[in-house]
C-alpha positions, 0 to 999 in steps of 0.5 A, a space after each residue: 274667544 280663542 287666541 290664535 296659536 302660531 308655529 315659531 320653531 321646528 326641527 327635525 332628524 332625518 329619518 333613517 332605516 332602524 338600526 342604521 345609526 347607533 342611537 336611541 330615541 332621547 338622542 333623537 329628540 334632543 337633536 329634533 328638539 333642540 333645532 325647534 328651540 334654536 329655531 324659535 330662539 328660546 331656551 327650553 325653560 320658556 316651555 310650559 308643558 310639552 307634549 310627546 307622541 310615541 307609539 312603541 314606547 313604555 308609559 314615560 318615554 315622553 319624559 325620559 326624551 323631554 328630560 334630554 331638553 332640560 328638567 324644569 318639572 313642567 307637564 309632560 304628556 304621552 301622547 299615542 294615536 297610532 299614525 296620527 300621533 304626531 299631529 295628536 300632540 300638535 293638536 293638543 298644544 294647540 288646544 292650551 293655547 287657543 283656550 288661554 291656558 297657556 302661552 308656549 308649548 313644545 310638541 314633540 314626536 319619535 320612534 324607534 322601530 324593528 325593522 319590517 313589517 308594523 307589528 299588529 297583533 296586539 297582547 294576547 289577554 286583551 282586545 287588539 285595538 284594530 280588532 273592529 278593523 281586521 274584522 271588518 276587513 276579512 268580511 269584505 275581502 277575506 284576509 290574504 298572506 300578506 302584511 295586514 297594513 298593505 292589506 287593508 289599504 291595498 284593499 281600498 285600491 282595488 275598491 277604487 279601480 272597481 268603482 270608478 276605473 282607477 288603474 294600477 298605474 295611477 297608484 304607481 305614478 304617486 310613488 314615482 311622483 313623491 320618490 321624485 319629490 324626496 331627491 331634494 330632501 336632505 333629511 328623507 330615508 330615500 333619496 332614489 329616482 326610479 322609473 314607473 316601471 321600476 315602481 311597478 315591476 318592483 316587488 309585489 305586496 297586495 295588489 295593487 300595491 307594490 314594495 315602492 308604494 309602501 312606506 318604510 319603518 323608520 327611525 326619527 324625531 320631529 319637533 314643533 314649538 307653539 305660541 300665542 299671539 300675545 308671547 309671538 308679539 312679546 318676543 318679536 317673532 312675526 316674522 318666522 311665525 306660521 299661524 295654525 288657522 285652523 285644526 279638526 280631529 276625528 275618530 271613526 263613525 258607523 261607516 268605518 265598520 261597513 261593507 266599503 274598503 275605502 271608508 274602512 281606512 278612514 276616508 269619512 273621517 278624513 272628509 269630516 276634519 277637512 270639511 270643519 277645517 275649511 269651514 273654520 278658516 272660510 277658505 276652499 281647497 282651492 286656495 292651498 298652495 301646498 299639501 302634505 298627506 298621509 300616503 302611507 300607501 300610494 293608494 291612500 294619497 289617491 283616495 285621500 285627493 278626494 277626501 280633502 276636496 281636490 276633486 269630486 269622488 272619483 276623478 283622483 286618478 285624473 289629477 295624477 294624469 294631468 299633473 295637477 299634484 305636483 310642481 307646476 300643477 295646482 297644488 304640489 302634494 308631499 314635496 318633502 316625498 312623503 311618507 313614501 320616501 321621507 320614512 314614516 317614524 310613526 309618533 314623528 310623521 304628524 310634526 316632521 308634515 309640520 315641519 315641511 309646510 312651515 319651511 314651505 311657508 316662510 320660503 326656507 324649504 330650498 330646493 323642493 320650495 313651492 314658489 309663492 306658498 301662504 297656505 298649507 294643508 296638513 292631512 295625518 291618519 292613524 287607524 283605530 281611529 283618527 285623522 287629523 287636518 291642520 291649516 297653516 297660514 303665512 302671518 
């Protein structure tokens, strides 16, 4: 039998526009890192090995940052699975404990990015890792002048409205709802207000999507420390301990490589994870409380509403309309403003989600707490391909 695994600690940088602050990525993790360890009370020689995710990195970054937390000669593992890395990393921790490997594990994540568009050309002598992915995508729609990520998720929009009557404006509505969401986010790269109009006159990047609907290249770290049920008692930490209930990761199946933009950017493997993670803990979506998802793009938060289970295939646009996405509706999706406004600091993203719903559980997230939380929804996608779906509980 696997032994629970609990969240006890986290931390986390605000995420910045690269080069706005004169650091780098060790001082990242030090000031992330150190505020999960502070958090769980323990010094990092209580950690048994330490999981580091990063995607623009050379092969030791994850122990050039850990050794800024102490050098105690534990496994350190780097960790990469492009956007889901992060939560990758968290995986993996997760993975020792429930399997009694060990009992304390630190996951940590960070980027340090160029500014502009993500870099997706891959090495001239190899095969680019999203090869499979462009391929596919100029066989459905042809390839536009324009940024491949915003593209290829662009082109699951624009799927959507030719379905099943989606509307550019329902797009808009979720950047306006989660640029809203990140004005009581201390530690988001935007912090702005804009109107829907503003989201949808502002510059155009592959429709339907406009620049206020994509995320930004950011800078930052997040950090998470894990423990068993056995050390959580030891140590008297039930009171600030979020159990991981349940966890699923998947990779891309035959229906990634099809003739359908949306299951191009992972939407089945989205629904698999969700589906094994619902299962596993005997919960429905209708018992969560509040979601933090990967809207790289507003037309991946709509199409991921259906992946998840909020509601039959389709009807995402519906949600949006009714306000069931946010405070005061059924589930407030991306308090912290998501990816959209918190930044997307690619190897932080997973663990900065866990960050937000273990704040949002203990009722410490301030002004952007969902009232009454006890559970959470984790949803964090990396094409190439993974999706990764965690769900927390209150202890």
């Amino acid at each position: 039998m696997s032994q629970k695994v609990y969240v006890v600690g986290v931390g986390m940088t605000p995420f910045e526009k690269p080069g706005r602050r004169d650091w780098d990525y060790p001082d990242m993790v030090k000031e992330a890192g150190t505020q999960a360890l502070e958090d769980a009370g323990i010094d990092y020689s209580a950690i048994e090995q330490v999981f580091c995710g990063y995607v623009y990195g050379d092969s030791t970054s994850g122990q050039r940052a850990a050794y800024e937390l102490g050098l105690t000669g534990v496994p350190i593992y780097n960790v990469n699975n492009n956007c889901s890395t992060g939560s990758t990393a968290l995986f993996m921790a997760r993975q020792l404990i429930a399997g009694g490997i060990i009992d304390t594990a630190l996951a940590l994540g960070f980027e340090k990015m160029q500014r502009g568009s993500l870099k997706t050309d891959g090495q001239e002598d190899r095969a680019n890792p999203l090869g499979r992915h462009f391929e596919t995508m100029a066989s459905q729609r042809g390839f536009a002048r324009a940024p491949a990520a915003p593209q290829i998720f662009g082109n699951a929009g624009l799927e959507h409205m030719e379905r099943y009557g989606t509307t550019a404006e329902h797009f808009a509505k979720i950047a306006h709802k989660n640029h809203l969401h990140s004005t009581n986010n201390p530690r988001s790269q935007f912090q702005d207000e804009y109107t829907l109009e503003q989201i949808l006159e502002s510059r155009p990047v592959h429709h339907p999507l406009t620049m206020l609907q994509c995320c930004p290249t950011s800078d930052g770290s997040a950090a998470a420390v894990l423990m068993s049920e056995a050390k959580v008692r030891e140590l008297g930490l039930q009171d600030q301990a979020i159990e991981i209930a349940a966890m699923s990761m998947t990779t891309d199946m035959p229906s990634s490589f099809g003739k359908s933009a949306i299951d191009l950017v992972g939407f089945e493997m989205s629904q698999k994870a969700a589906r094994q993670v619902y299962q596993s803990a005997g919960i429905t979506p209708e018992d969560v409380d509040v979601i933090e998802l990967h809207d790289c793009f507003s037309t991946n938060e709509l199409i991921t509403y259906e992946a998840l289970g909020l509601c039959d295939l389709g009807q995402a646009g519906r949600l949006i309309d009714e306000g069931q996405v946010t405070y005061g509706g059924k589930w407030v999706v991306n308090p912290s403003g998501g990816l959209i406004s918190k930044g997307h600091p690619l190897g932080a993203t997973g663990l900065a989600q866990c960050a937000e719903l273990t704040w949002q559980l203990r009722g410490q997230a301030e002004r952007r707490q969902v009232d009454g939380a006890e559970i959470a929804l984790q949803h964090n996608l990396g094409l190439g391909g993974a999706a990764v779906v965690t769900l927390y509980r209150r202890s």
